[in-house]
C-alpha positions in Angstrom: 49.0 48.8 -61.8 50.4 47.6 -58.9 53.8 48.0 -59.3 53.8 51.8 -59.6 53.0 51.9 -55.9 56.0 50.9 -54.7 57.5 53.2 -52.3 60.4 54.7 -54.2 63.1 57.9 -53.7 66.1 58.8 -55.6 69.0 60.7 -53.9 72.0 62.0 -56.4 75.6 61.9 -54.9 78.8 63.5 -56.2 80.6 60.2 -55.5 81.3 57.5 -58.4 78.8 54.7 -58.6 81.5 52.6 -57.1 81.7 54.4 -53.8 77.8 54.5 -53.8 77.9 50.8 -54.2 80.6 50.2 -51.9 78.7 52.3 -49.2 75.2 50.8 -49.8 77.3 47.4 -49.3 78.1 48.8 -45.9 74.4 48.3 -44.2 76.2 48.9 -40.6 77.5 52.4 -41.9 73.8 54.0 -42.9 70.8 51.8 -41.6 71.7 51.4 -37.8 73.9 53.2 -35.1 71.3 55.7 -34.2 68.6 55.2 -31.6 68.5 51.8 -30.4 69.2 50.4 -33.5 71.5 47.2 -34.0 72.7 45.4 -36.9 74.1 41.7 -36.8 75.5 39.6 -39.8 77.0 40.6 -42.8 75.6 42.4 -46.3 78.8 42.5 -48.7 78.0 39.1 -51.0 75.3 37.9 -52.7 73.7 35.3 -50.1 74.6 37.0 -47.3 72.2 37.8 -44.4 71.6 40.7 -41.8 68.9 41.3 -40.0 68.5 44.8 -38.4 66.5 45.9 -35.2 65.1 49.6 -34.1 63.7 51.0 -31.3 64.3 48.4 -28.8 62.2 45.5 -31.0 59.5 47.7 -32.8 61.1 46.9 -36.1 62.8 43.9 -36.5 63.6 42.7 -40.0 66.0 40.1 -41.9 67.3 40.2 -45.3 69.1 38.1 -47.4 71.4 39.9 -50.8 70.0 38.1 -53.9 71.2 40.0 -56.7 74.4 42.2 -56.8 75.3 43.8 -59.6 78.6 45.5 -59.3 78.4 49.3 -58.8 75.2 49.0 -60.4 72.4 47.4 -58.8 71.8 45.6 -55.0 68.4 43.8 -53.7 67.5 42.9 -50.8 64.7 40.2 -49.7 63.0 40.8 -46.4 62.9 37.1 -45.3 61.8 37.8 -41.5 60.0 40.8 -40.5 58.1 41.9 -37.0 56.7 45.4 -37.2 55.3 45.5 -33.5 53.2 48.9 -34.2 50.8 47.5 -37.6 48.4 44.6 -37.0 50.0 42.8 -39.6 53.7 42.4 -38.5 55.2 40.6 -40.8 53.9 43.0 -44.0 57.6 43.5 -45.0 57.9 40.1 -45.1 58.6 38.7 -49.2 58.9 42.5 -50.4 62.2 43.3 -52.1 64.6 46.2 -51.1 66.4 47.5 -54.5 68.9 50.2 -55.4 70.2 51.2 -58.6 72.8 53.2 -59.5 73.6 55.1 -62.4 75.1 57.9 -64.0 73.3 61.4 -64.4 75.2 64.5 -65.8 78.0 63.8 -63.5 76.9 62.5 -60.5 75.8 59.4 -59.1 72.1 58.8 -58.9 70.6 56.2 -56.6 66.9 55.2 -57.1 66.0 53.4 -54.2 62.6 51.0 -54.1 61.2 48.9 -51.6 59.3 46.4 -54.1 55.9 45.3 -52.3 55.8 48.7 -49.4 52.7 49.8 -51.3 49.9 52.5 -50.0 47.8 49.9 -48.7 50.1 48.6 -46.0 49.6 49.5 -42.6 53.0 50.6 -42.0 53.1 52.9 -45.6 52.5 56.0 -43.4 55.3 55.6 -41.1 57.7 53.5 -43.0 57.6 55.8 -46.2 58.8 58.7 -44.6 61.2 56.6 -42.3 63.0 55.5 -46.1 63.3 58.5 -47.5 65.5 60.3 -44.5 67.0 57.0 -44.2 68.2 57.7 -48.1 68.1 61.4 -48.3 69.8 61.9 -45.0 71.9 58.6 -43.7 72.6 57.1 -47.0 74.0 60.1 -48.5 76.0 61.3 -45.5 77.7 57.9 -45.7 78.5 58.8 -48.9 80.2 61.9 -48.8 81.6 61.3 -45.5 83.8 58.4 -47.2 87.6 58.4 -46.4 
């Protein structure tokens, strides 16, 4: 089955699902600031759109919230996307960005899926590994590092 392909990582935080949420909310905070990354619009309410731009235009993506679940569950849908270094550059484009939150044995886990980034995309090579230190690394910093 298809669906089993989608690119997927979990990360578990000691924070409450409520700062994990709260965080994740906060695209600015974990998805751009390094590099030549930029970030423009806003990601807090369901609706909302924000597109996001790396190294100087070879990844440009927009995505709009359409489902929020409070300190449980946020998605994404990639509703613009230009990925200058695959033939295809808009392959992001109608895929879904998802994280759920949950409990584990006192921590916070957060299984993060990019619904539709499947093997067979031109980009799965680079943009696989580009997620999980995105998650493992930026996401959870953000986390922890909360005031």
């Amino acid at each position: 089955m298809m669906k089993d392909q989608d690119f997927t990582t979990t990360v578990l935080v000691k924070q409450t699902p409520a700062q994990a949420y709260k965080t994740i909310l906060n695209v600015r905070a974990w998805w751009s600031g390094l590099y030549s990354e930029s970030f423009e619009g806003s990601s807090d309410k369901l609706g909302d759109e924000f597109s996001f731009l790396a190294g100087g235009g070879v990844h440009y993506t927009k995505q709009k919230l359409v489902e929020l679940v409070p300190d449980k569950k946020v998605v994404w849908l990639v509703t613009e996307a230009n990925l200058s270094f695959v033939d295809k550059t808009d392959e992001w484009k109608g895929t879904r960005i998802s994280f759920e939150i949950s409990e584990e044995s006192g921590k916070t886990k957060i299984v993060f899926k990019h619904i539709g980034l499947v093997p067979a995309f031109e980009c799965y090579e680079s943009c696989a590994p580009a997620w999980t230190q995105y998650m493992q690394e930026r996401l959870v910093d953000a986390i922890t590092n909360l005031n």
